[in-house]
C-alpha positions as CSV (number, residue, x, y, z in Angstrom):
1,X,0.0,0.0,0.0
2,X,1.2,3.4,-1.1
3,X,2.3,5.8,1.6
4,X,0.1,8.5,-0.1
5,X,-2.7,5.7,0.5
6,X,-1.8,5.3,4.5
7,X,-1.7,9.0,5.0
8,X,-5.2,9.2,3.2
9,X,-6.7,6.6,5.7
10,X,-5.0,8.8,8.4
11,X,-6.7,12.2,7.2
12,X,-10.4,10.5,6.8
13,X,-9.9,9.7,10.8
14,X,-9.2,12.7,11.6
15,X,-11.6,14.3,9.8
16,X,-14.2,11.9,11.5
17,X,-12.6,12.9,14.9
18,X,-13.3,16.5,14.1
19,X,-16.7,16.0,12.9
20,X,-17.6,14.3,16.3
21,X,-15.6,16.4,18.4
22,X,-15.1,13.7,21.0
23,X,-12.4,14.9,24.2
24,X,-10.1,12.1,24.6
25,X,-10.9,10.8,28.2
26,X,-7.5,9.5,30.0
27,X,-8.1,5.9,30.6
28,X,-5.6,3.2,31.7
29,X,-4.0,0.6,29.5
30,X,-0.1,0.0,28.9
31,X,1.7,-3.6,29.6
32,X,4.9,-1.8,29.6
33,X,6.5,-2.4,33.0
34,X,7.3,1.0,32.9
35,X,6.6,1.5,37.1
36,X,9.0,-0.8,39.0
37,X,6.6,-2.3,41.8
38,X,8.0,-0.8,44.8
39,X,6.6,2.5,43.3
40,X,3.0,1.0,44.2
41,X,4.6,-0.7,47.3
42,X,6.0,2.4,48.8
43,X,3.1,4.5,48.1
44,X,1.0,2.0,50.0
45,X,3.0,2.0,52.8
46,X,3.0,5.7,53.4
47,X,-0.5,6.1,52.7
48,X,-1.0,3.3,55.8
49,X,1.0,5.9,57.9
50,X,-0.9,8.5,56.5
51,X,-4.0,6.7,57.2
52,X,-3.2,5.5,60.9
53,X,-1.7,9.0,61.6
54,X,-5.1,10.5,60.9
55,X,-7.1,8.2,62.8
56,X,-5.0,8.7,66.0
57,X,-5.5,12.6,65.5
58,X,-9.5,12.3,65.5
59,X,-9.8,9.6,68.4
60,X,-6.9,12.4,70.4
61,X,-9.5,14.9,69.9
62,X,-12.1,13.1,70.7
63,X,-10.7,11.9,74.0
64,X,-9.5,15.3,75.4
65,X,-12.2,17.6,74.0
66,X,-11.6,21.1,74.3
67,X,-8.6,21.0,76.9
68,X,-4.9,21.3,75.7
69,X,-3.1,18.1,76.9
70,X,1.1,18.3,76.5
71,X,2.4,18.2,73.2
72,X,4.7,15.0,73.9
73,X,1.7,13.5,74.8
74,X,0.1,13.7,71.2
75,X,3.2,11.5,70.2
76,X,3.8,9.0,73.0
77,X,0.0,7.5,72.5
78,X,1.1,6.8,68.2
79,X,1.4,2.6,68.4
80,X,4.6,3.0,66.3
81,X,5.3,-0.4,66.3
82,X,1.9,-2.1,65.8
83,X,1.5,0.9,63.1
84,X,4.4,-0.5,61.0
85,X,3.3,-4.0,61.5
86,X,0.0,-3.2,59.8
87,X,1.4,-1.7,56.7
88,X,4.1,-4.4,56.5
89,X,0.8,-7.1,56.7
90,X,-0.9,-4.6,54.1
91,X,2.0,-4.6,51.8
92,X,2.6,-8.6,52.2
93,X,-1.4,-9.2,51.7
94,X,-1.7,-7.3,48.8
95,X,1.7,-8.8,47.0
96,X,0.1,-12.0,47.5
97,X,-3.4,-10.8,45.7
98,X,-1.0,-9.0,43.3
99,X,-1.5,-6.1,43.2
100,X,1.7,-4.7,42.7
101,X,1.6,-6.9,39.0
102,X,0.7,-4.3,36.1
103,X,-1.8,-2.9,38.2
104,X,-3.1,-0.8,35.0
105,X,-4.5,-4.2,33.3
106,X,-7.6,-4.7,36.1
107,X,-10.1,-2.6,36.6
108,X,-11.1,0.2,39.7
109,X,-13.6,-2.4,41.3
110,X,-11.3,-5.1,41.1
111,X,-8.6,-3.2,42.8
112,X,-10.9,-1.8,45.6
113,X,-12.3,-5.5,46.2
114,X,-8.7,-6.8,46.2
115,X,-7.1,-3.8,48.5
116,X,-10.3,-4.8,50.7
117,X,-9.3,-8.0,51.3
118,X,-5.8,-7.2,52.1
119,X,-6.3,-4.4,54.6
120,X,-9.2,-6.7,56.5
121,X,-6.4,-9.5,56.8
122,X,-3.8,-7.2,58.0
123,X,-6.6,-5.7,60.4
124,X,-7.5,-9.0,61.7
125,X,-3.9,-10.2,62.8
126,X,-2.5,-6.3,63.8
127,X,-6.2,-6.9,66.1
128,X,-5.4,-10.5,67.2
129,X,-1.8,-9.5,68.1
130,X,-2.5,-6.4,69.7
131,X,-5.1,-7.7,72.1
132,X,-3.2,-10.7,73.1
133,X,0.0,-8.1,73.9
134,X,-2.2,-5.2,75.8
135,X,-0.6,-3.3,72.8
136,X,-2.6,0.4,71.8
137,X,-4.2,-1.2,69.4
138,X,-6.6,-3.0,70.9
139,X,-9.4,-0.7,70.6
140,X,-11.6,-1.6,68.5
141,X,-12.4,2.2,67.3
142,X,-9.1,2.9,66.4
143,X,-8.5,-0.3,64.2
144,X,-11.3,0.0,62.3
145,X,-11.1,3.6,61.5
146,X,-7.6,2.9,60.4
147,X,-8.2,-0.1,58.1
148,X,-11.2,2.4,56.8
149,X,-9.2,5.1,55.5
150,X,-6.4,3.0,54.5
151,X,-8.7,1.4,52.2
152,X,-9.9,4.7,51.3
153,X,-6.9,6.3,50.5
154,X,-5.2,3.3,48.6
155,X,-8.2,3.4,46.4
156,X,-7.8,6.8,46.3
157,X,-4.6,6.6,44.7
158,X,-5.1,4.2,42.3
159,X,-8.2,6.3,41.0
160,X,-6.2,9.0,40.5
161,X,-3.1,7.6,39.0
162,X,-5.1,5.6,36.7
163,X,-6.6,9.0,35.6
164,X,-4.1,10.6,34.7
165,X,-2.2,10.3,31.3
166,X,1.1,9.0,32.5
167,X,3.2,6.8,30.3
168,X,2.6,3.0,31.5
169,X,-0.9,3.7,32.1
170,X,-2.0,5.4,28.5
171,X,-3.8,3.8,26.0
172,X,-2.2,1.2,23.2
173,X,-2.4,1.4,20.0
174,X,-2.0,-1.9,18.7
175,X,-1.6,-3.8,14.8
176,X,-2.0,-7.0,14.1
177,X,0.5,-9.4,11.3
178,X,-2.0,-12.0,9.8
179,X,-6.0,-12.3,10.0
180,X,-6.3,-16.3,10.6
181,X,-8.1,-17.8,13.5
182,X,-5.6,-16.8,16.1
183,X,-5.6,-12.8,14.9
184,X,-9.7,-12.9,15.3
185,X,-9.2,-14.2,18.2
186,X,-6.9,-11.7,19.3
187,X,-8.8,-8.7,18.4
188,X,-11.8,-10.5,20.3
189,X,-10.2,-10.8,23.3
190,X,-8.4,-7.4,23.1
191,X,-11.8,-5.6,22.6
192,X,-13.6,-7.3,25.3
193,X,-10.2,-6.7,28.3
194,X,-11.2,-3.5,27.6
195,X,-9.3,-2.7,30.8
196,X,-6.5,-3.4,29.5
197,X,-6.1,-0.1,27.3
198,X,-5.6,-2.0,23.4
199,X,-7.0,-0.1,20.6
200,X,-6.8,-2.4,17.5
201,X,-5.6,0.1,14.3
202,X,-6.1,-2.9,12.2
203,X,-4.0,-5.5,10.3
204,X,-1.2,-5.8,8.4
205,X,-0.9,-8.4,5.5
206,X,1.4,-11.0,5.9
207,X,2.7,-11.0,1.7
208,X,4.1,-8.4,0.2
209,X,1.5,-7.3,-2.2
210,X,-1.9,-8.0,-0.8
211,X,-4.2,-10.4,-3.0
212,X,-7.6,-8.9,-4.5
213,X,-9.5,-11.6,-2.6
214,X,-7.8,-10.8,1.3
215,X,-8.9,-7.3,1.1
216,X,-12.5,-8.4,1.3
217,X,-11.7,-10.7,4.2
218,X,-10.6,-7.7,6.0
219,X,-13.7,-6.2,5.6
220,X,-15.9,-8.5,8.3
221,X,-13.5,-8.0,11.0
222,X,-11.1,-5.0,10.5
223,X,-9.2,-2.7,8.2
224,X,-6.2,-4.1,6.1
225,X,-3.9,-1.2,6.4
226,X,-1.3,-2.9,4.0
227,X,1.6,-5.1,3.6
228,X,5.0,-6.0,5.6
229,X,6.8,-4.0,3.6
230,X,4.8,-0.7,4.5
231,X,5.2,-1.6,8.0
232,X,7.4,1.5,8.8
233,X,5.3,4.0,7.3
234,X,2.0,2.3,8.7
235,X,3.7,2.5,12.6
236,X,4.2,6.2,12.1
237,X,0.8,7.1,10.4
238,X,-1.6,5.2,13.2
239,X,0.9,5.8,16.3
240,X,1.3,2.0,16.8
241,X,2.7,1.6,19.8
242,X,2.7,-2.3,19.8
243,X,2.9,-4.9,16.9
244,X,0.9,-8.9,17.6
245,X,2.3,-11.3,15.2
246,X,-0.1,-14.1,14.7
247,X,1.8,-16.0,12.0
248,X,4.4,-17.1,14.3
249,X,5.2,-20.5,11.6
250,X,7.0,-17.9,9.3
251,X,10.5,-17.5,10.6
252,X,11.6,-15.1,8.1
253,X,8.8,-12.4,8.4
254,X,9.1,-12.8,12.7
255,X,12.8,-11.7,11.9
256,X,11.8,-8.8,9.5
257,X,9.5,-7.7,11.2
258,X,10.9,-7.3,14.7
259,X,14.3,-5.9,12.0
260,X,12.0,-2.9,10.9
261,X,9.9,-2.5,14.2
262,X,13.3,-1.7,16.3
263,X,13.8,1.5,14.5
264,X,10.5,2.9,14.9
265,X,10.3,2.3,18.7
266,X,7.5,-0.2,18.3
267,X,7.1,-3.3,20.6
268,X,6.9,-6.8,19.2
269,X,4.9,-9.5,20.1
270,X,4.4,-12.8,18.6
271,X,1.6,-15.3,18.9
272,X,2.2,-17.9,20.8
273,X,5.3,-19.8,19.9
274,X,9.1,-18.6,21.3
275,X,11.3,-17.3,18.9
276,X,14.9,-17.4,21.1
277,X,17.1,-16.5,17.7
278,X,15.5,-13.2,17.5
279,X,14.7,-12.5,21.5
280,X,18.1,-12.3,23.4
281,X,15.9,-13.1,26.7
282,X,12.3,-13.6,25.6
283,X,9.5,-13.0,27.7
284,X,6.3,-14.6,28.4
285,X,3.0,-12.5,29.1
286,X,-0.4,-13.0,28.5
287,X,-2.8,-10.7,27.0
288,X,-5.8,-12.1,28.7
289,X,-5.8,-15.5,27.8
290,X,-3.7,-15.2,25.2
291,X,-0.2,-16.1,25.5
292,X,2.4,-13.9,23.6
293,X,6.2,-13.4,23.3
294,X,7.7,-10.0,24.1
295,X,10.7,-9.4,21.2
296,X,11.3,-6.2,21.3
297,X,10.5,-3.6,24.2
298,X,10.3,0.3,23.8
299,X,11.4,1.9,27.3
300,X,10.5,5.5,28.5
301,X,12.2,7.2,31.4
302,X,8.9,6.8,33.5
303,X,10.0,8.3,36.5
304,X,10.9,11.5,35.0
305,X,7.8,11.7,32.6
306,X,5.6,10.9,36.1
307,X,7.6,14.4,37.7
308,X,6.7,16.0,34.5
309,X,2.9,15.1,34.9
310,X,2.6,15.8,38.7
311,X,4.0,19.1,38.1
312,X,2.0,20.0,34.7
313,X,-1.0,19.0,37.7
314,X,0.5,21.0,40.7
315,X,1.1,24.1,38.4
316,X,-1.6,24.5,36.5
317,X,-4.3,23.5,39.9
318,X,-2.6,26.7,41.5
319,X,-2.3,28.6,38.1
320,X,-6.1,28.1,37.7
321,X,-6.7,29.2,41.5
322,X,-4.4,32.1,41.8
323,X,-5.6,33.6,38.2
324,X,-9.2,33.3,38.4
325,X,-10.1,37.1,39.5
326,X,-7.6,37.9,36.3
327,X,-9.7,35.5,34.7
328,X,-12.7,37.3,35.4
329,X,-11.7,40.7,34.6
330,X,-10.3,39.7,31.4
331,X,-13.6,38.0,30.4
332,X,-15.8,41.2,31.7
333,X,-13.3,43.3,29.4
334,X,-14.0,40.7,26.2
335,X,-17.7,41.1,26.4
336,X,-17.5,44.9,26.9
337,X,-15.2,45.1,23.5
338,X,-17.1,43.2,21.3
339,X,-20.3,40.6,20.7
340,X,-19.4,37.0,21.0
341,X,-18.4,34.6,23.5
342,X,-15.2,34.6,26.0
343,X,-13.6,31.7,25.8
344,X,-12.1,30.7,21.7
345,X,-12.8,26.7,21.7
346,X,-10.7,25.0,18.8
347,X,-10.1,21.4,17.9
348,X,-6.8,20.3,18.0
349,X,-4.8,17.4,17.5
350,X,-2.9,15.6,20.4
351,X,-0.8,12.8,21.3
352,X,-0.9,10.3,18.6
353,X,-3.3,12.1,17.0
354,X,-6.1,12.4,19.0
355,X,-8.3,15.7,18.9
356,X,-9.3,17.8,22.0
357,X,-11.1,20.9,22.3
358,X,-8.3,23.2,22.9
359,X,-9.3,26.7,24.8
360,X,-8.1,30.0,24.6
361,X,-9.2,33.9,25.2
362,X,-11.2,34.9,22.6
363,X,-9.0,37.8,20.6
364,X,-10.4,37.6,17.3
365,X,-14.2,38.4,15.9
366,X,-17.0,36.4,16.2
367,X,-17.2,34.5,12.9
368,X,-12.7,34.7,12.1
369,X,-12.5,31.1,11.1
370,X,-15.3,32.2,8.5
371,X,-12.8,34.8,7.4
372,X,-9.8,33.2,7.1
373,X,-9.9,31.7,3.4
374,X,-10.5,35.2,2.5
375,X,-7.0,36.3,4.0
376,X,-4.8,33.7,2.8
377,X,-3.0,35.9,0.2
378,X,-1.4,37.6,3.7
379,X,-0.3,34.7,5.2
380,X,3.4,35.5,6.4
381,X,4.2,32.2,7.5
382,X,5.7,29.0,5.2
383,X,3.4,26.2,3.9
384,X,0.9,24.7,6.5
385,X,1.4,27.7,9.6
386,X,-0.7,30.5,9.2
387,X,-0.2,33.4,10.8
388,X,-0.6,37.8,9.7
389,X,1.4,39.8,12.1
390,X,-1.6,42.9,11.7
391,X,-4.4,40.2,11.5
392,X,-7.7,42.6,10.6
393,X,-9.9,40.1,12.4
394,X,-8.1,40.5,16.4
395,X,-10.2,42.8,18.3
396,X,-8.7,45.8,20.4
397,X,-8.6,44.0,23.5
398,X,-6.9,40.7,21.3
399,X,-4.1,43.0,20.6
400,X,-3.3,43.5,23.9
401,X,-4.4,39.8,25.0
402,X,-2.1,38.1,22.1
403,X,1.0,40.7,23.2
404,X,1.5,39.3,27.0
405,X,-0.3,35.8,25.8
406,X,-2.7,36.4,27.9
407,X,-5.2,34.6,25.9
408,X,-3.5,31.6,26.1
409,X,-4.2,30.9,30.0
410,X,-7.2,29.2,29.7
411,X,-5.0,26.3,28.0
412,X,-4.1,25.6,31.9
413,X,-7.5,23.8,32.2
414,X,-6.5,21.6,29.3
415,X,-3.1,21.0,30.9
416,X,-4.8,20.3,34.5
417,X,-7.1,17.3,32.3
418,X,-3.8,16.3,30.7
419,X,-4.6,16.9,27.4
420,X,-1.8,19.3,27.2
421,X,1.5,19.9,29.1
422,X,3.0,23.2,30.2
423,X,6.1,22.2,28.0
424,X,5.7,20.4,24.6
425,X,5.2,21.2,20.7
426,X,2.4,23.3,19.9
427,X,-0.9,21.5,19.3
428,X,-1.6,21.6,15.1
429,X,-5.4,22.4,14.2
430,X,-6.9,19.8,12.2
431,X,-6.8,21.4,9.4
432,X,-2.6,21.5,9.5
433,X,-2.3,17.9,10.8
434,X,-4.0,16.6,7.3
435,X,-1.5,18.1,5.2
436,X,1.8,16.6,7.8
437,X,3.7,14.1,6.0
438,X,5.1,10.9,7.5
439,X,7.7,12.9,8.9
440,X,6.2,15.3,10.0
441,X,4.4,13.1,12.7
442,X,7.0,12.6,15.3
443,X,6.2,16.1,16.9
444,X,3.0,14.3,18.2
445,X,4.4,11.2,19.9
446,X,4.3,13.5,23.0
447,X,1.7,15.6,24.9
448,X,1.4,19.1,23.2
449,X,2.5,22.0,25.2
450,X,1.3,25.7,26.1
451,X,5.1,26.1,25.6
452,X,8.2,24.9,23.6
453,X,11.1,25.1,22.0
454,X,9.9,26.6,18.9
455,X,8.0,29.2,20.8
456,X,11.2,30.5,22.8
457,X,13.5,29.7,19.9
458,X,12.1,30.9,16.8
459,X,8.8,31.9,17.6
460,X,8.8,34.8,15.2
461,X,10.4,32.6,12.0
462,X,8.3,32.0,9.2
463,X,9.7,28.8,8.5
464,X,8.0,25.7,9.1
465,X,10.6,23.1,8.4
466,X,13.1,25.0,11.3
467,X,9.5,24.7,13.2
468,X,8.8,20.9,12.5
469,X,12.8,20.5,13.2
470,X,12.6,22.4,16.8
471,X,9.9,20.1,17.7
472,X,11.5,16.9,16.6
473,X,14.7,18.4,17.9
474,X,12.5,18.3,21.5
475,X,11.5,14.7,21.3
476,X,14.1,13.3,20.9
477,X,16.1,15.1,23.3
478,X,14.0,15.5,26.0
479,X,14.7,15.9,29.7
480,X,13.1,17.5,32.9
481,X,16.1,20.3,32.6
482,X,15.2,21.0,29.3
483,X,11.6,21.8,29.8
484,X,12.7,23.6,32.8
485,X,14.8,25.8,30.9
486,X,12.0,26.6,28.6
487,X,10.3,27.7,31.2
488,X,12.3,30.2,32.6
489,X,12.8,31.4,28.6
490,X,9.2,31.7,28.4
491,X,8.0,34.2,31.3
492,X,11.2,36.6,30.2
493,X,9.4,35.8,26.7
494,X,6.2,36.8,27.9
495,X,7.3,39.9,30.3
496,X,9.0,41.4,26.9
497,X,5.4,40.8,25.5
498,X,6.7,39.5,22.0
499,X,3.6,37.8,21.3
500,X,1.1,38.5,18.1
């Protein structure tokens, strides 16, 4: 299949994305092991503290009432010992219900029912142990309130983590080699785990040139999106993140395949037979009931991405907070100027191509995306950007709004949902990401960003290959001290007030 073909398929999805305007919701689904267990472990061990520590503050108030007992005497009632034998029964109960084993692949409900379990057990023999001792634990009260908001907090945690769109717990796009029994039965079992996080692109046919009569097969039970040899260009136009080979008999094409995967960053699985020539170490896992073979594993600095996330969250929460009577004055200000609404709601395209609806200050008149084929001929950027320096259609206030990128606040709310980041290439507009060539697409295997490189760099240059090459320049150099330095770049940026 013709790369023009592949990026055709890729345009009419987008298009159908815009059309429905869906807002990607984060949902969990990875199998990378991309969060060593002891990151789960230790946070469940603190949050027992945590959990235990706030219990013993309520039944202290409610013991001495309104009188002000001793300091040291707050601390000398806290069962330290009995408190770290609970969470070390917690931690041991919930290893053995596993829940410290890709804890993205099982649902909320099974996670609350298993963390349930493990803190009643670890209850019961703190309780047994306690009594039998005279320990400080053996009130009942206490216990219970402490198993109660341990179980509360772990679930807690796990709600929110599998919220938010951290790497290890994202979604997975995934392609299939073949479409014989064992690929239909992969897809069915992929689409009913839907807890697991697979989206199934479609197939890939095994031969070289596709016959007339296996396109129609592809029909009943997915899209053929072409051969092996278009394999590169097919990973890069449908984001796959993860290839299922379910011809496993063919040697040759196992070989080639996990060959050409390697360099796109794709993983490789095959299905089910062990391939050791082409797997140093391989590795068994199964996808639901399915077994497969891990060939080839993609790795992401999780640790640093998950300190990116918790601080695009932390920043933008109080960013949200501390600017909302700015946000109010600048929205009085908008509707005073001129008729229309306050807020500028776009589509745009995101990581691996999915659309959100991306927000912004209004700056421009009410119907300006109805005016914009009639002001092409002043377009003063290169190919796809298009920007005019003295835009007719920005609005007094807009001038002054676009100048100190004011208007560009709201995007906070998109950062706080994780749709964007506070550091990452600028999100294209549908109508852009349709024209991008194969190429062209690496700027969206990350989160978009309210900021960049590009926009601190060369945020006045017309060109758009030295902007596509600032962007791909940012991927694949990435690093916590690099968006940090952005960041400083940016408010000294904003404070000149450069912006247009």
């Amino acid at each position: 299949m013709a790369t023009s073909e592949i990026l055709s398929q890729r345009r009419e999805l987008t298009l159908q994305q815009e059309s429905r305007a869906k807002e990607p919701s984060a949902t969990p689904g990875s199998r990378e092991r991309l969060f060593p267990q002891n990151f789960f472990l230790i946070a469940d061990f603190c949050l027992v503290w945590v959990s235990a520590g706030i219990a013993h503050v309520i039944l202290f108030i409610l013991a001495h009432g309104t009188r002000q007992p001793r300091p040291e005497a707050f601390f000398s009632d806290v069962p330290y010992g009995f408190l770290f034998l609970f969470s070390v029964m917690v931690i041991l109960f919930a290893d053995v219900r596993k829940l410290y084993e890709y804890p993205w692949k099982r649902s909320t409900r099974s996670d609350l029912k298993r963390l349930a379990d493990s803190v009643i057990r670890s209850g019961i023999v703190v309780g047994i142990g306690s009594y039998l001792s005279d320990g400080p634990f053996n009130s009942a009260g206490g216990l219970l309130l402490s198993m109660a908001l341990a179980w509360a907090l772990m679930g807690a945690w796990r709600r929110l983590v599998r919220s938010q769109p951290i790497p290890g717990l994202e979604k997975r796009n995934i392609l299939i080699v073949g479409y014989g029994g064992i690929a239909h039965r992969l897809r069915k079992q992929l689409e009913e785990s839907s807890e697991l996080g697979y989206i199934v692109k479609g197939f890939l046919c095994r031969r070289r040139n596709p016959r007339s009569g296996d396109k129609g097969n592809f029909q009943a039970d997915g899209e053929l999106l072409g051969s092996v040899n278009s394999l590169p260009d097919v990973i890069r136009a449908h984001f796959i993140d993860e290839i299922f080979i379910s011809v496993p008999s063919d040697r040759h094409l196992v070989k080639t395949i996990a060959q050409k995967a390697r360099s796109t960053g794709a993983q490789v699985r095959v299905v089910p037979d062990l391939y050791e020539e082409v797997a140093a170490e391989p590795s068994i896992e199964y996808i639901g009931r399915v077994p497969t073979l891990l060939l080839c594993q993609n790795t992401k600095p999780a640790i640093p991405l998950l300190i990116k996330r918790m601080t695009d969250v932390i920043f933008s929460g109080i960013a949200l907070i501390l600017l909302s009577p700015l946000f109010a004055i600048v929205a009085c200000i908008i509707k005073l100027d001129s008729k229309g609404s306050v807020f500028y709601r776009s589509v745009r395209v995101g990581k691996k191509g999915v659309t959100f609806a991306c927000y912004k200050f209004r700056t421009m008149v009410e119907n300006a995306d109805a005016l914009k084929g009639s002001l092409v001929h002043l377009n003063e950027r290169d190919q796809i950007l298009f920007k005019i320096a003295a835009d007719p259609r920005i609005t007094r206030v807009g001038k002054y709004l676009r100048k100190f990128s004011i208007d560009e606040l709201p995007q906070f709310w998109n950062v706080l949902r994780g749709e964007m980041s506070l550091v990452g290439p600028r999100p294209p507009a549908c109508g852009e990401y349709t024209q991008y060539r194969l190429e062209h697409l690496r700027r969206l295997d990350v989160v978009p960003g309210v900021t960049g490189l590009w926009q601190v760099t060369a945020r006045q240059d017309p060109s758009f290959q030295n902007y596509i090459k600032l962007d791909t320049e940012y991927v694949n150099n990435w690093s916590l001290r690099m968006d940090f330095s952005i960041l400083c770049k940016t408010v000294a940026i904003v404070l000149m007030g450069t912006g247009q």
